[in-house]
Structures are given as C-alpha cells and as structure tokens.
N, C-alpha and C positions, 0 to 999 in steps of 0.2 A: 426906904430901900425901894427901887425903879425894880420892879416883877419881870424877868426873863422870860416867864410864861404863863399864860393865864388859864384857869379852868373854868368851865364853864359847866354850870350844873341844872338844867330845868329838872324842876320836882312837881309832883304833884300824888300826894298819897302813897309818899315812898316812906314811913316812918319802919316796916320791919327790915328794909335794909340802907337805910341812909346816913346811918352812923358810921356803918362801916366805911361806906364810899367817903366819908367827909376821914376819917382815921386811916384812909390809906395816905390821905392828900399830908396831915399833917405828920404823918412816919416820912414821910421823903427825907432823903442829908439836906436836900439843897433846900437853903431860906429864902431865893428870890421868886416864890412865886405872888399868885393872888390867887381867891377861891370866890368865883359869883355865883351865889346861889339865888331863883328867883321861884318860888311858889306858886303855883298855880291855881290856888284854891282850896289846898287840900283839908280836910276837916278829921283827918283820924289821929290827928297830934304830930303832926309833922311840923307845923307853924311850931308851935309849945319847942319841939326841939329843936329846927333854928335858931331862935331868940337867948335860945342857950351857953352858944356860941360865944366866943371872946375872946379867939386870935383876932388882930386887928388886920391881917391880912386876908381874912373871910369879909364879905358884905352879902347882907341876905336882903333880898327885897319880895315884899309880897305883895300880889298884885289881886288888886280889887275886883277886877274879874276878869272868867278864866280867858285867856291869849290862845291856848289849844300850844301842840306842841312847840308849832315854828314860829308861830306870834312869841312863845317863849323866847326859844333861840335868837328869834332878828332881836328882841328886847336887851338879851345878855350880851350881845357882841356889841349893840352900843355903849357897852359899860366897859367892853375891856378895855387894857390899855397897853399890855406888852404887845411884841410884832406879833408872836406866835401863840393858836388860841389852842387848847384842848378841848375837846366835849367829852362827858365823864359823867354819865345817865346815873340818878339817883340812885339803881338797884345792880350796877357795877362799882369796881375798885382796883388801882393799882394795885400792881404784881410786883411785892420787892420796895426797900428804900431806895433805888433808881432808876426807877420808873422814867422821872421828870428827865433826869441828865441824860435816861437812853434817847427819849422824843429828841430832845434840841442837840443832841451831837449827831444822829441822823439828820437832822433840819441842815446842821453846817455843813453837809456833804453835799445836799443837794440844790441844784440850778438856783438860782436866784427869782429864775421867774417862776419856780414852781406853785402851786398854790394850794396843795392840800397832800397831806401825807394818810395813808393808811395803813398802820402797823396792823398784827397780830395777823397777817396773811398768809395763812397753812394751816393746813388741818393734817388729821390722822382718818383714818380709815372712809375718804372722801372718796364720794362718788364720783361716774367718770367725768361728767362735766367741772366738776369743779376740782380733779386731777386734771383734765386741758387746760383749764384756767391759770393754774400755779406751772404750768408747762410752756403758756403760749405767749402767757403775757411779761412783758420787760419789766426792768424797774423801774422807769422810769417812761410814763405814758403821753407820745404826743399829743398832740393837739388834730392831728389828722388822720391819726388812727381811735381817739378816742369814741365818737360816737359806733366807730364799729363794733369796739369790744362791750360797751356796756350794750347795745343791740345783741349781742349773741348772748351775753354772761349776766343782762341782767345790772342790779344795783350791786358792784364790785366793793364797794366802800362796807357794804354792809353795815349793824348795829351802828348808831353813829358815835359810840365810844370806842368806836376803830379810829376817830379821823382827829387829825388837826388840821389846823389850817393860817395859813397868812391871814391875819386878823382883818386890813384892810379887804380883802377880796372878796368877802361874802356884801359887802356894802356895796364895791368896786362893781362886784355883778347884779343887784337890782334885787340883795334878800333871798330868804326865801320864798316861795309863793306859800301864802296861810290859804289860800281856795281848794289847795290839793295836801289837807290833812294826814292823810294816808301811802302818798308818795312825795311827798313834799322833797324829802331826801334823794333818792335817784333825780325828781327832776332837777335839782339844785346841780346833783355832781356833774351830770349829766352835762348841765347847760355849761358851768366853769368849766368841763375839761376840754370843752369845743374850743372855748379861750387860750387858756390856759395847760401849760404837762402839768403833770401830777404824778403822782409816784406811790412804789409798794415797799412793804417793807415786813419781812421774817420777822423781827423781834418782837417778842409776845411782851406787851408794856402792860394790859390791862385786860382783866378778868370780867368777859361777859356771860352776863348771866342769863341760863335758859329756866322760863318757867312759865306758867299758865296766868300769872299778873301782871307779864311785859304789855307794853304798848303793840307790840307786834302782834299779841294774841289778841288782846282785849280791842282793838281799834278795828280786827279784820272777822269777827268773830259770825257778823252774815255778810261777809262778801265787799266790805264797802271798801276795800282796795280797789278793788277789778276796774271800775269805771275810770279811777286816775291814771293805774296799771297800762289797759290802753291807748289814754292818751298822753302819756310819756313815749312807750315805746312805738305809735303812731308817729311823732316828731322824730324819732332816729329812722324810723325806718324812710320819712319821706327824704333826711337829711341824704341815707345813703342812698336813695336814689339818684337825689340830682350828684351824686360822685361817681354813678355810672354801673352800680349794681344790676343784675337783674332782680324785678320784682319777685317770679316764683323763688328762687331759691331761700329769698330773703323771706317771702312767706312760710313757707316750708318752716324755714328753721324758725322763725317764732312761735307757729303754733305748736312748732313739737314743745321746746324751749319755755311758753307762758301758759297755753291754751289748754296741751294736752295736760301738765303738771295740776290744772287748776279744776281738769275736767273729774282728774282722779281725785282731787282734795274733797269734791263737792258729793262726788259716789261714796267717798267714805263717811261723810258726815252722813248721808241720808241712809247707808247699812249702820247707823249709829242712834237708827231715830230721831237725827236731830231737823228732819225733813228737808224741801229740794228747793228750797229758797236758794243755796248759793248754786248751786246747775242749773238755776234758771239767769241768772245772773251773771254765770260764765255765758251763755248763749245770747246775753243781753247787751253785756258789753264788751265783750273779744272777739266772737263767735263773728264771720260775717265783714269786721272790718277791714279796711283795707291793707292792712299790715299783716291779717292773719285769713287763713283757708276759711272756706263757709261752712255751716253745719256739718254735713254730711262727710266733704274731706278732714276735718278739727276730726269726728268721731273716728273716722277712717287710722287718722294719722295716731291718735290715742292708744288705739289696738293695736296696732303693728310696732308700733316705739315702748309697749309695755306701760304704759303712762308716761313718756319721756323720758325714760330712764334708757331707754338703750339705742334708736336711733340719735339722741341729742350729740352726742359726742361725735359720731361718724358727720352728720350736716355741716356740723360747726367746722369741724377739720375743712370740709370741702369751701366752706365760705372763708376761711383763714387760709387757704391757699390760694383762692381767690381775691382776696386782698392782697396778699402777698404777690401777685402777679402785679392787679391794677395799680399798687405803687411802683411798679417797675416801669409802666408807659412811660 
C-alpha cells in the first residue's frame, strides 16, 4: 500500500508519553499512512518500546549517536516517502480518528506551490499580540510578505507538531541547519517562506503538550535560545531593510516584541533564585544588536510596554500598516 502521508516522529526519552502519540497514529480510519520513528539515544526504555512495535507500516530506526533535534528531522525526511510529511513530537497525539484525512483534505485546497501547512492556529484567552496575529494574518502567506510577519510575530508555525509539509521542500531548501539547535525551526520556516506561500489553518488536528520536559523548556533552561534568537531575527530584520523599512520602527518593535519579553523572563528567574545568568545573556546577545535598541533604550522600552505585553500590539499595528502601504508603491 503507497502512504498518502507520512509522520514523522523524532524521540528521544519520550517513553511516559510515547505510546500514546504512536496510538493516536494507529486509531486513524485511514490505512494509507507510514509512521518513521527514529531514536535519538534515549536510555529510560524508550528503545525497549519501539522494538515492540509490529505494524508494518511503522519503521523505527535507532541512531548510534545522538543527531540533536534537526539532525533527527533532516535524517526522517530522507526516509519519507509519501508527497506530504507530518511531524508529530513524541510527547503529542492526534485529536480524533481524522486527524490524518483532516491534514490532506486541507492539503487539496491549497496552492500547489505551497510548502508547509500549519493547523491548530487559534487559541482561547490569547494575548493581544497573538489576537493581531489570528486577525492580521491571511490563510494563505506570500512569499513577500512572509519575512515581515514572522519579524513581527515571531516563529508563527510554532511547536513543530503544528506543521506539515511538501516532503520534497525541506531537501529542496538546503535542511535544516543542526548549528542553531535551539532555533533551528523559525530559521528553517523562515527561510522557506521567503521561497515559498505557506498557509494557516483553524482546524485543531493535534494535541500539543505543555509541560516542564518539552524540548522548549529543557533546551532553553539558561538562555541558550537567545544567541540563535538574534541571529534569525538579525536576518529578517536586514531582509526588510533592503525592502525599504525604516530601521527605528523595525527596532522599536523587536525589542518590544523579543528583547523586552526576555528581559522579563530573566527578572523572573532571578526573583526565583535561580540567579542572573539568563539577564546577562539577554544583554549579551539581543541587547545592543543591530536589529534591537541598546541597553539603556531595551530597559526603557521594557518599562513602559509592561514587559511587552502592552506596547507590542499598538507597534505592530503601526508596522502592518506600514506594509500594507509599501506594497501599494
């Protein structure tokens, strides 16, 4: 049976919730999928349940040493084999026996040239930047607005068991990069959506899970985002330069938007005891850049936006009207 669509599973020391995510795959109606699961090293019995396995349309591969997360991923997308790929993180699970038939009947609606889809786009009781966001942005995102909106909003794709994607296009665009661990994902979407539209999508297909042993927590737990952080959103911001931005406002709004959000993450850790290693670290690698205010204005801008919670949404309005203008030239 030729797979409709393929998931894709990196693991690594996912065994208290990996059962479920591999039992959501096999509750689906539909039989044409495949499941790649590929292990990263994990030593707490995760391998033990793998090996377990015996749908023939699961293949588990375990790799002799660790790949880190995107060395994972470029490794599973050489194995797939249907057009269109799922990613579906060890410690998430599809939502429902249709899950699979919701992805690829949205897939048939959209552009041919698209190259990655992200469902599960809405929330409830969402802050106002991320109420602009479900407000400003289309379904369907070009190629010459994209670097704008992931500059204001950030990694829009979110968890990457939000995305799929055209199987060939992660190749087609040159992998992920494994040197940027910790953002490896915004700069990947980032760089394809320059290429490539891409698109959003309401329909809630899969269940991500918040906890304190995601890779989000555990990979960023003193700061070691920050230094990739910058220079992803360094690359958009020089992008929208030469489109004819002005530099302050585009300042402005990142440090409200990255700078000041991270100034507050780090005061909170250190009213936590857990000392000022990440506020040194925000001033190490945001603080000063060229994309973002210097000391003194980052602190400035911190105070008056309430940590980025309340200026961010008025900038952004101003810079999305401001787009909205310079594509009219």
């Amino acid at each position: 049976m030729t797979a409709r669509i393929t998931l894709l599973m990196p693991c690594y020391n996912g065994l208290k919730y990996i059962a479920q995510a591999v039992d959501s795959v096999l509750e689906q109606s539909m039989d044409d999928w495949e499941l790649i699961i590929s292990d990263d090293g994990s030593n707490d019995g995760t391998v033990e349940y793998l090996q377990s396995l015996s749908d023939e349309r699961i293949r588990v591969y375990v790799q002799p040493q660790n790949l880190g997360i995107f060395g994972n991923l470029n490794f599973l997308f050489t194995c797939a084999e249907s057009p269109i790929t799922q990613i579906l993180c060890q410690d998430d699970f599809l939502i429902g026996s249709d899950a699979l038939e919701k992805i690829l009947t949205i897939w048939e609606d959209l552009p041919k040239e698209a190259a990655f889809l992200r469902c599960n786009h809405w929330y409830t009781g969402a802050s106002g930047m991320v109420r602009l966001q479900l407000e400003a942005l289309p379904t369907i995102i070009d190629p010459k607005d994209s670097d704008f909106y992931f500059f204001i909003f950030g990694c829009i794709p979110g968890n990457l068991s939000n995305v799929s994607v055209r199987t060939q296009i992660v190749a087609q665009m040159g992998w992920y990069r494994t040197d940027l661990p910790y953002s490896g994902d915004f700069e990947f979407w980032s760089r394809t959506g320059r290429a490539w539209p891409w698109a959003l999508s309401k329909s809630n297909v899969v269940q991500v899970r918040t906890h304190m042993e995601q890779a989000s927590v555990t990979l960023n737990r003193s700061g070691e985002l920050l230094p990739q952080l910058g220079r992803v959103v360094q690359g958009l911001y020089d992008a929208l330069l030469a489109q004819g931005y002005a530099p302050l406002g585009l300042r402005i709004t990142a440090t409200v938007s990255y700078v000041a959000q991270h100034i507050d993450a780090g005061l909170r850790r250190a009213l936590k005891g857990n000392g000022w290693g990440y506020l040194w670290l925000v001033n190490e690698s945001l603080v000063g850049n060229a994309c973002f205010l210097g000391k003194w204005s980052s602190w400035l801008i911190y105070v008056i936006s309430g940590g980025g919670r309340i200026l961010g949404p008025t900038m952004a309005k101003h810079l999305i009207s401001r787009h909205t203008a310079l594509l009219k030239r």
